[in-house]
BALUMPA-625095 format. One record per residue (C-alpha): x, y, z. Coordinates in pm, whole numbers, plus 32768, in hexadecimal, padded with zeros to 4 digits. Example, Ala and Ser with C-alpha at 12.3 -4.5 7.8 and 13.67 -1.06 7.14 Angstrom:
BEGIN
> 84CE, 7E3E, 830C
> 8557, 7F96, 82CA
This chain:
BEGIN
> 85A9, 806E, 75A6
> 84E3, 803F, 76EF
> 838E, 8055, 76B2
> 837A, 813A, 7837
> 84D6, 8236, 77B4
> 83D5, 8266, 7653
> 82D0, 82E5, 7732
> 83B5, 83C3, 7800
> 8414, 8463, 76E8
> 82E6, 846F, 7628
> 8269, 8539, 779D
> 837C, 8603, 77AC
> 8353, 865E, 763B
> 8241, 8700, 76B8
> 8299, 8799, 77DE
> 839C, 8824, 774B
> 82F0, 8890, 7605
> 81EF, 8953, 770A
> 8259, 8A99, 76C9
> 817B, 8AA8, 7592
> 8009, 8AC6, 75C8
> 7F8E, 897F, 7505
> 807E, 88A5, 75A7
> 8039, 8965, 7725
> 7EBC, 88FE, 76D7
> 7EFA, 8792, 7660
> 7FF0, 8763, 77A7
> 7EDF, 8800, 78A1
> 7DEF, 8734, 7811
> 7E7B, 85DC, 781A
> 7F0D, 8651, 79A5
> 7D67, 8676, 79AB
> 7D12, 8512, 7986
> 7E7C, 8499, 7A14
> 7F83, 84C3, 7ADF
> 8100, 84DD, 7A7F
> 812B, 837D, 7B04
> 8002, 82C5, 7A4F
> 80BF, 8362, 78FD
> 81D2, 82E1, 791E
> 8176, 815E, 794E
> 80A4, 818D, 7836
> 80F8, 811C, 76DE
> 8131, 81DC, 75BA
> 7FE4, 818B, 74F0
> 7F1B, 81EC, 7655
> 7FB5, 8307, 765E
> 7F62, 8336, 74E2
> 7DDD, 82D7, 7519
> 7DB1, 838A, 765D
> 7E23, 84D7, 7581
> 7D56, 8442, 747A
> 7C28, 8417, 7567
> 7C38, 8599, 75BD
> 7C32, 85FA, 7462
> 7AE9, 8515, 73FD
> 7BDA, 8469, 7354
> 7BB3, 82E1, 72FD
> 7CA7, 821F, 73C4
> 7DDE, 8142, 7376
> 7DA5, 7FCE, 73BF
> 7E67, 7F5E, 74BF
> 7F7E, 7E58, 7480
> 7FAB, 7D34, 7536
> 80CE, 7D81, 75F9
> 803A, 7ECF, 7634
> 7EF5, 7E0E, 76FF
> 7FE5, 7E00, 7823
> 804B, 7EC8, 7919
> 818C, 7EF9, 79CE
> 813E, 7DD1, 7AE5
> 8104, 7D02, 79CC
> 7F81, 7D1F, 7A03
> 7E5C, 7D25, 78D1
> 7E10, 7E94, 78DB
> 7C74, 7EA6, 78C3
> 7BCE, 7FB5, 7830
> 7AF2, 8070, 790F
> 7A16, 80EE, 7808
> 7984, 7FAF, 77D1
> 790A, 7F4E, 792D
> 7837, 7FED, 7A28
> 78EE, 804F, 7B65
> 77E7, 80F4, 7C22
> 7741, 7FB0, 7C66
> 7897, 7EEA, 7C9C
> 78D6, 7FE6, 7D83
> 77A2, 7FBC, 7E43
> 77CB, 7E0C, 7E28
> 793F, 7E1B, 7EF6
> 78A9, 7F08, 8019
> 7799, 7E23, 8037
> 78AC, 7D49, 8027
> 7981, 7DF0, 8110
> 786B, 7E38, 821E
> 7804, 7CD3, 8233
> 7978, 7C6F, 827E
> 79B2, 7D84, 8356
> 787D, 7CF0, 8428
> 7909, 7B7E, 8417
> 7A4C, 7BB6, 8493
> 7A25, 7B73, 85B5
> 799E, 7A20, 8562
> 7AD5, 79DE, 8479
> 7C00, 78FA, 848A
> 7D2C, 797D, 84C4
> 7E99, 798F, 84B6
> 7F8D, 7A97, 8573
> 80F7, 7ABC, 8500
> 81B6, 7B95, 85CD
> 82F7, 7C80, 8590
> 832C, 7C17, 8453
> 8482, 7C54, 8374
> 83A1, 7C7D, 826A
> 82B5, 7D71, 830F
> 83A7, 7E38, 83BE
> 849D, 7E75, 826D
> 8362, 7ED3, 81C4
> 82FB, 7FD9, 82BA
> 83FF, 804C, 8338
> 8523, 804B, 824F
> 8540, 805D, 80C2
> 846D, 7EE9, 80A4
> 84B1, 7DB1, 80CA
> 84DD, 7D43, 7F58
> 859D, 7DF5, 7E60
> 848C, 7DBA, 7D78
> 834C, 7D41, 7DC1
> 82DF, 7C9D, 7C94
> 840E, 7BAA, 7C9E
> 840B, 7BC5, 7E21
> 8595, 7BC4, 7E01
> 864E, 7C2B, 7F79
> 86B0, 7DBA, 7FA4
> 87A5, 7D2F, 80B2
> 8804, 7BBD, 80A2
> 885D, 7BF7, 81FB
> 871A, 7C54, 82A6
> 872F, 7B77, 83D0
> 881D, 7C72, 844D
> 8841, 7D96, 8366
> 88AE, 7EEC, 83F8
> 893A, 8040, 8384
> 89C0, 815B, 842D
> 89FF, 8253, 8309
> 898F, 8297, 81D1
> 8849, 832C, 8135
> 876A, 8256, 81E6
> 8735, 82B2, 836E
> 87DF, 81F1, 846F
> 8776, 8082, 844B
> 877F, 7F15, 851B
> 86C2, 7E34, 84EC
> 86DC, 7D8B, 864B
> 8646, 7ECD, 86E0
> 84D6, 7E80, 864B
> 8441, 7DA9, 874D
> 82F1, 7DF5, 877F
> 829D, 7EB7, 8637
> 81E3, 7DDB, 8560
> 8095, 7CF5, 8556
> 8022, 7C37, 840A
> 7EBE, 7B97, 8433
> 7E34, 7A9C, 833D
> 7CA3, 7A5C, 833D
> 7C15, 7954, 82A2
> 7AF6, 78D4, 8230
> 7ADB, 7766, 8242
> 7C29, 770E, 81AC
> 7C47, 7868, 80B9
> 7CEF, 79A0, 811A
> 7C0C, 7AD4, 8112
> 7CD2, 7BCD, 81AD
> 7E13, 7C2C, 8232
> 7E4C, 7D4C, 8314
> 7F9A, 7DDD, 8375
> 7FFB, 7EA6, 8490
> 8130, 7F7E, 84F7
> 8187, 8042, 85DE
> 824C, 8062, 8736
> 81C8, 7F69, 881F
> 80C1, 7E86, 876A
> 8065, 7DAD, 88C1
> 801B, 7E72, 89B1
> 80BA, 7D71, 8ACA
> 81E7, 7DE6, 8A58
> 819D, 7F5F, 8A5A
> 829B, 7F7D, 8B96
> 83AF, 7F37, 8AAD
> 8389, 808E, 8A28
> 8397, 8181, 8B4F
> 84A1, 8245, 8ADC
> 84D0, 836D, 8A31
> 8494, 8324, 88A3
> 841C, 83C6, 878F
> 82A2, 834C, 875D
> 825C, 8255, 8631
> 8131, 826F, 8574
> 8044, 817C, 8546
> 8010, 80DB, 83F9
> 7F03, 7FFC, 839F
> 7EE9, 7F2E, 8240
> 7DC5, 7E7B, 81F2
> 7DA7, 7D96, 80D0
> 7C38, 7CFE, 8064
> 7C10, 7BB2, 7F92
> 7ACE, 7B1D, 7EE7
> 7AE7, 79E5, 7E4E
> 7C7D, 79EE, 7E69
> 7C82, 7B3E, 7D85
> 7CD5, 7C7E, 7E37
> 7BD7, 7D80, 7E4F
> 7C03, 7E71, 7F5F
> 7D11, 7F22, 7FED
> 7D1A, 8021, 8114
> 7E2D, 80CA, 81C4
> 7E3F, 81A8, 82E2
> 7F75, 8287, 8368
> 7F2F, 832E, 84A9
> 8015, 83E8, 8586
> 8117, 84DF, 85A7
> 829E, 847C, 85A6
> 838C, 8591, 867A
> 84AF, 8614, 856D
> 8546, 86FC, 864F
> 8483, 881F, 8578
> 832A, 88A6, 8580
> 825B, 87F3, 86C2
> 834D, 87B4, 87F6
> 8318, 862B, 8873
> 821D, 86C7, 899E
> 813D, 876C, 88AF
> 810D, 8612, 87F6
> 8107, 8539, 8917
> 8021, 85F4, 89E3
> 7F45, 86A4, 88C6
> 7DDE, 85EA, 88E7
> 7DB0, 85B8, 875C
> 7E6B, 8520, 8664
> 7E75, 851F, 84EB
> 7DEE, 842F, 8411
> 7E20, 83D7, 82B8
> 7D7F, 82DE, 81F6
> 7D7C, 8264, 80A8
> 7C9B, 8129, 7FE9
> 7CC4, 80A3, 7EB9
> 7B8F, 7FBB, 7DD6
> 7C13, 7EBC, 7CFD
> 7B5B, 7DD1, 7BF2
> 7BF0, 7CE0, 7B10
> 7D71, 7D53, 7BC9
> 7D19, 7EB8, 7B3E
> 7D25, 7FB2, 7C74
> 7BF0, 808C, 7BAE
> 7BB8, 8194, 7CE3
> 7C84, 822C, 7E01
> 7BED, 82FE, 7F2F
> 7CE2, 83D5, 8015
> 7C79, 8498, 812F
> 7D24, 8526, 8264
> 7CA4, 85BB, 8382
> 7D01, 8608, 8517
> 7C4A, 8511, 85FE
> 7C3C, 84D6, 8797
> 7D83, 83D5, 87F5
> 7C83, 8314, 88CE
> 7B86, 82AA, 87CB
> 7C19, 82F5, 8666
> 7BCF, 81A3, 85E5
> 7A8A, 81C7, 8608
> 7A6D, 8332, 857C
> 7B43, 82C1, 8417
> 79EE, 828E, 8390
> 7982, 83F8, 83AF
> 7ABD, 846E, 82ED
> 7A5B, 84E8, 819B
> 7ACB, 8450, 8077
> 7B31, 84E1, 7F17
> 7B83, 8414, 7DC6
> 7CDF, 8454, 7D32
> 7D6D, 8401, 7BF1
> 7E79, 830E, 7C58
> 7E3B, 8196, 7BE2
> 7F58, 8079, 7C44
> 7F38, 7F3B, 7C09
> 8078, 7F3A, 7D0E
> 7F7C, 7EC2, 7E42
> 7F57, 7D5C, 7D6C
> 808F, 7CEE, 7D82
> 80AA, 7D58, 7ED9
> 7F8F, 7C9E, 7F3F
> 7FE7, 7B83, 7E44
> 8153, 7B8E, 7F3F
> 808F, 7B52, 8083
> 7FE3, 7A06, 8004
> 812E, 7990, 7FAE
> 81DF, 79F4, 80A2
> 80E6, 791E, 81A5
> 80EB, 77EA, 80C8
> 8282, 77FC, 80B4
> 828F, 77F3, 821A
> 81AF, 7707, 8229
> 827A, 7634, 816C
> 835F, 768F, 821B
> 8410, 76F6, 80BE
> 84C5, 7845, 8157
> 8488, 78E5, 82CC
> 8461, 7A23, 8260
> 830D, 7A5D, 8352
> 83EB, 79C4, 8464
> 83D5, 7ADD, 8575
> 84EE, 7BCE, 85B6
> 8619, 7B36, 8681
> 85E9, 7C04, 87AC
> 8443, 7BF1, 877B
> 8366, 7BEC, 88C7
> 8266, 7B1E, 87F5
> 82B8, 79B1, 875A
> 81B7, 793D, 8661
> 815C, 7817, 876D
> 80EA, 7947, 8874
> 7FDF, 79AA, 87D7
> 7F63, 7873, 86D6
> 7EF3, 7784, 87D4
């Protein structure tokens, strides 16, 4: 049986066993230390030690098969290393390369397929560790019914902007941007009447080729028809922002910080530092593979082994505007 259905129902076993007092206790407890989601990708014997763990009790060693998680990665134990002081070495890390930027070389790919399905449909690949196509025909995919909202893929423009920095000849970070009217040249494109996008920023930090940082901000209001008329969010003078960063060592994401707060439209990138921050207990190992996609991605198209960072058909932006 599939090792993931063996967890489900060792879970719901004890969800569903919850109306007696021992079982209530063991089930609040483990929800403690992890969420619904981090119990079910785990595998039987962690579930076994983690119970085990509570109770004083000496743990299970680990099989083999059981080292790895469900991307495939070495799952590390966070017991045995000190993440305070990892911590501390990537925002060094980070601060020094937020500094250099500037100073970086760098690659802009516009509208892409890629980054468009991704943000604003149900992904670009069906799944991401194979990086098999959701829609063979993405070139020129549309829908008009059906669960997802109305979709074409020629209407997306202007949405998108993919930015590769490197040092020397590696890649240390890749930033992607969406939202309705990236370059702001173009802005007059989009003086009528539509729902407001939100802006969506995904930042991706490398050292030494391994992923170790990952930060994403949501900010923004979109007009449903409900709640806020369009004035109210058009006009209002804040906005909401979200924003949530993930720590990674050895491809283990060992700490993730959300906050969310209301800041001034005019300067809110500057004010996502002042957000506060809390830890929760959510750990994927999801962000890897996603990051591991965006090095490949760049070095198929680069040799020029599928187009799939070609820009939109209808783009205002070629790849030659803005990579002189």
């Amino acid at each position: 049986m599939n090792k993931n259905i063996l967890v489900l129902l060792f879970v719901t076993f004890i969800s569903v066993t919850s109306c007696f007092g021992q079982n209530q206790t063991l089930r609040d407890s483990l929800l403690m230390f992890h969420t619904a989601e981090e119990l079910e990708e785990m595998s039987l014997t962690e579930i076994q030690n983690v119970i085990r763990k509570l109770r004083g009790q000496e743990l299970i060693p680990e099989k083999t098969k059981d080292s790895l998680d469900f991307y495939g990665i070495t799952k590390l134990n966070k017991n045995s290393i000190d993440t305070a002081q990892i911590k501390e070495n990537i925002d060094k890390y980070i601060n020094q390369l937020s500094r250099d930027t500037s100073k970086l070389k760098k690659r802009i790919i516009p509208n892409s397929f890629v980054d468009i399905y991704n943000r604003f449909l149900s992904g670009f690949y069906l799944d991401i560790r194979e990086r098999n196509l959701r829609h063979k025909n993405y070139k020129n995919y549309t829908t008009k019914s059906g669960s997802e909202y109305s979709f074409d893929i020629n209407d997306f423009n202007n949405h998108a902007k993919r930015t590769y920095y490197y040092d020397e000849e590696d890649i240390v970070l890749v930033e992607i941007e969406t939202r309705n009217g990236i370059f702001k040249e173009e802005e007059s494109l989009y003086l009528r009447q539509v729902p407001p996008y939100r802006t969506e920023l995904n930042y991706f930090a490398f050292n030494n080729g391994e992923l170790v940082f990952y930060k994403k901000v949501l900010k923004g209001e979109v007009y449903t028809g409900y709640g806020k008329s369009y004035e109210e969010i058009a006009n209002s003078r804040t906005t909401p922002v979200d924003i949530e960063i993930r720590y990674f060592y050895k491809s283990n994401n060992f700490l993730t910080l959300k906050g969310e707060s209301r800041l001034v439209k005019n300067n809110w990138k500057d004010n996502i530092p002042n957000i506060e921050l809390y830890e929760i207990f959510h750990r994927s190992n999801e962000y890897i593979i996603v990051a591991r996609n965006y090095l490949l991605e760049l070095q198929d198209f680069d040799n020029k082994e599928n187009d799939y960072l070609e820009p939109t058909i209808n783009s205002v932006v070629k790849f030659e505007d803005v990579n002189d």
